[in-house]
N, C-alpha and C positions, 0 to 999 in steps of 0.2 A: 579581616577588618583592621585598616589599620588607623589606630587614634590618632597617632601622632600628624597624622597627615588634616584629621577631622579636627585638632586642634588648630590646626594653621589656618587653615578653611575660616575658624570660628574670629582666628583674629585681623584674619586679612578683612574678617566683613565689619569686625569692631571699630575698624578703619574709617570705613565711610559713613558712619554716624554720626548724625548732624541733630547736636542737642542746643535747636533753636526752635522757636515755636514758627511752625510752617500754617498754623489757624490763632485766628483771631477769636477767643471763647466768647465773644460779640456773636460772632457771627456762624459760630455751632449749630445744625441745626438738628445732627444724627449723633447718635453713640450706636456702633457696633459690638456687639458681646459673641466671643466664639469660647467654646469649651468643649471638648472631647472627653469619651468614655470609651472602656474597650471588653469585648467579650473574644472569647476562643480565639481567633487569630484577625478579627478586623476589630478598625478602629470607626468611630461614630466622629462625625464633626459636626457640630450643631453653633452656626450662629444666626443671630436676631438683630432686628434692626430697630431703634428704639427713636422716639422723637424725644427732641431734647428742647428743653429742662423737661418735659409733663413726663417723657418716658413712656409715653404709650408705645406699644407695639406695633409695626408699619409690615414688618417683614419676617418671615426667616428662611434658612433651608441646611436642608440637612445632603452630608457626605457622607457612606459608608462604603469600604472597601478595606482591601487587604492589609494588615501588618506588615511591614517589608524593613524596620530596622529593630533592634531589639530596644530595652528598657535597659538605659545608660545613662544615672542621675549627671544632670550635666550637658548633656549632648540629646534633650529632646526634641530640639530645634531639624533634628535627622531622622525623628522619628514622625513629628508632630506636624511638624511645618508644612510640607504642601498639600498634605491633607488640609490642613484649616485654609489656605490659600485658596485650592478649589473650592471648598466650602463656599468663603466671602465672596469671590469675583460677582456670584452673581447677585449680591446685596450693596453691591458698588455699581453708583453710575462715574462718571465723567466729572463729577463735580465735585472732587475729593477736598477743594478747600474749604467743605461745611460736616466735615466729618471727622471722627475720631474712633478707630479700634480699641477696643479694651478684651484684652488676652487672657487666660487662665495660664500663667508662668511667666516665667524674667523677662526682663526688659537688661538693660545694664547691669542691673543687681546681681551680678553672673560674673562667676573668676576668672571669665574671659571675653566681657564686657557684652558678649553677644548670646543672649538665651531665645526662647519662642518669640517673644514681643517685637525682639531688634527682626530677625529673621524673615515675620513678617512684613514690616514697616519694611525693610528695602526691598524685601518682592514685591511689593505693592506699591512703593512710593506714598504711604500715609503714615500720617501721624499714630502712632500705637501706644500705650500703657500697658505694662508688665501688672500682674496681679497673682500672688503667691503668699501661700498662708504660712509658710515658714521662711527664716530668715537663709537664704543663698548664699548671699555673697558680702561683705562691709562691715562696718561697725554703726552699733547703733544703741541708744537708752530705749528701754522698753518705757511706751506711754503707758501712764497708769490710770487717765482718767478718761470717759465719754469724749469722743471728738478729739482729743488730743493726738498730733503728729509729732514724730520726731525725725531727724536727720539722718538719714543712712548716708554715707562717710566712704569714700573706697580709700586706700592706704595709703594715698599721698592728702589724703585728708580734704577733699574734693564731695560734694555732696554728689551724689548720683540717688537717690530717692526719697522714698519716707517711709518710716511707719506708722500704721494709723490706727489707734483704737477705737473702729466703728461702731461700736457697741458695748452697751455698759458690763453684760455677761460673757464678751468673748474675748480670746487671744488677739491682738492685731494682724493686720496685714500686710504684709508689704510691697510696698507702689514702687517703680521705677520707669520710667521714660524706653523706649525700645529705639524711637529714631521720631526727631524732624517734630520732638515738643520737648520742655524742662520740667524739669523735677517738679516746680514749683506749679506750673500749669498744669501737669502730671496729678497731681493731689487735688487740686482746685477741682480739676475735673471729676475726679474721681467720689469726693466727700461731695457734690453735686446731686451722684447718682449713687447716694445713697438713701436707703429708706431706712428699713424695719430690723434691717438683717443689714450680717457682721457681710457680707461680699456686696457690690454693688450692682446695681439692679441690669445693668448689662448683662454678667457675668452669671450670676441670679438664674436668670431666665433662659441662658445658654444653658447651664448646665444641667436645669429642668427639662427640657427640650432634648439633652443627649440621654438623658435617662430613658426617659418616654417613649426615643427611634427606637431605642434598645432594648425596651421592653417590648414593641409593636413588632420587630424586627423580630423577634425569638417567636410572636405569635402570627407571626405570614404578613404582619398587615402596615408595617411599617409605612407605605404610599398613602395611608390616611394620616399620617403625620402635620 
């Protein structure tokens, strides 16, 4: 395996990143949530399709198949990535400009501009948001109060996302734009689709869903998922 090559890979795609808003939050009418879980040697991908604002549940479907790169903080986008891709295709119609992905990992927030979020977002040509519960990549003030965001900073001092403390008992999050929305719309959305709990209810519900393939899947029965 050679990284240095999977580096250049990561910044030739940080290239074609296009941090302008490609939906109108007017006119949103889905958030997708993908999050992945792994047992023995496969990985689970579980995303859901949510209506927006109410967030009910429309959709979901699950991927489970082989492990095929290793765990390489950084370079999950090689391990994660087109697993979640097959995942979504089929929770995507044709009508990508009333949608929005919301990812379990980076977006830009990544020391090479390109983490899961971007990866997705130009395999798919949609709008994505990064969502990672520890700090990746930039500089940033930890918020200290309920609903409080702050600016994550890469080091020409350029905002690339936020953090956000969604809840009054927990650690913040941090949000980053993946490709084709802004930082700003990026959080807008995100503190949208939040409720009760410190992850937002896209991601929430994805990641319930990878637990539960996972658990049906070790008892045979995973197809009533």
């Amino acid at each position: 395996m050679d990284l240095e090559k999977l580096v250049e890979y990561q910044k030739r795609l940080a290239k074609l990143v296009v941090i302008d808003d490609k939906i109108d939050v007017q006119n949103l009418k889905f958030v997708v949530g993908v999050d992945q879980s792994f047992f023995d040697d496969q990985i689970v991908s579980a995303c859901v399709k949510l209506s927006y604002p109410k967030l009910g549940l429309i959709d979901k479907n699950i991927v489970i198949e082989k492990i095929k790169f290793p765990y390489i903080p950084t370079f999950l986008m090689f391990r994660e990535g087109m697993p979640a891709v097959r995942a979504l295709r089929s929770l995507l119609d044709s009508k990508l400009s009333n949608t929005v992905v919301i990812v379990d990992g980076s977006g830009i927030a990544h020391p090479r501009k390109c983490g899961l979020a971007t990866f997705i977002a130009l395999k798919l040509k949609i709008p994505t948001i990064g969502i990672t519960k520890k700090r990746l990549y930039g500089f940033v003030e930890t918020p200290k109060k309920e609903g409080e965001a702050k600016p994550i900073y890469d080091e020409n001092g350029k905002i690339i996302g936020y953090s956000l403390k969604s809840c009054k008992r927990c650690n913040p999050i941090f949000i980053s734009p993946g490709s084709y929305i802004t930082p700003k719309t990026a959080l807008k959305v995100v503190v949208s689709c939040i409720k009760k709990y410190k992850l937002p209810e896209p991601i929430r519900v994805a990641h319930n869903l990878a637990n539960e393939a996972k658990r049906s899947w070790k008892n045979g029965a995973v197809r009533s998922i």
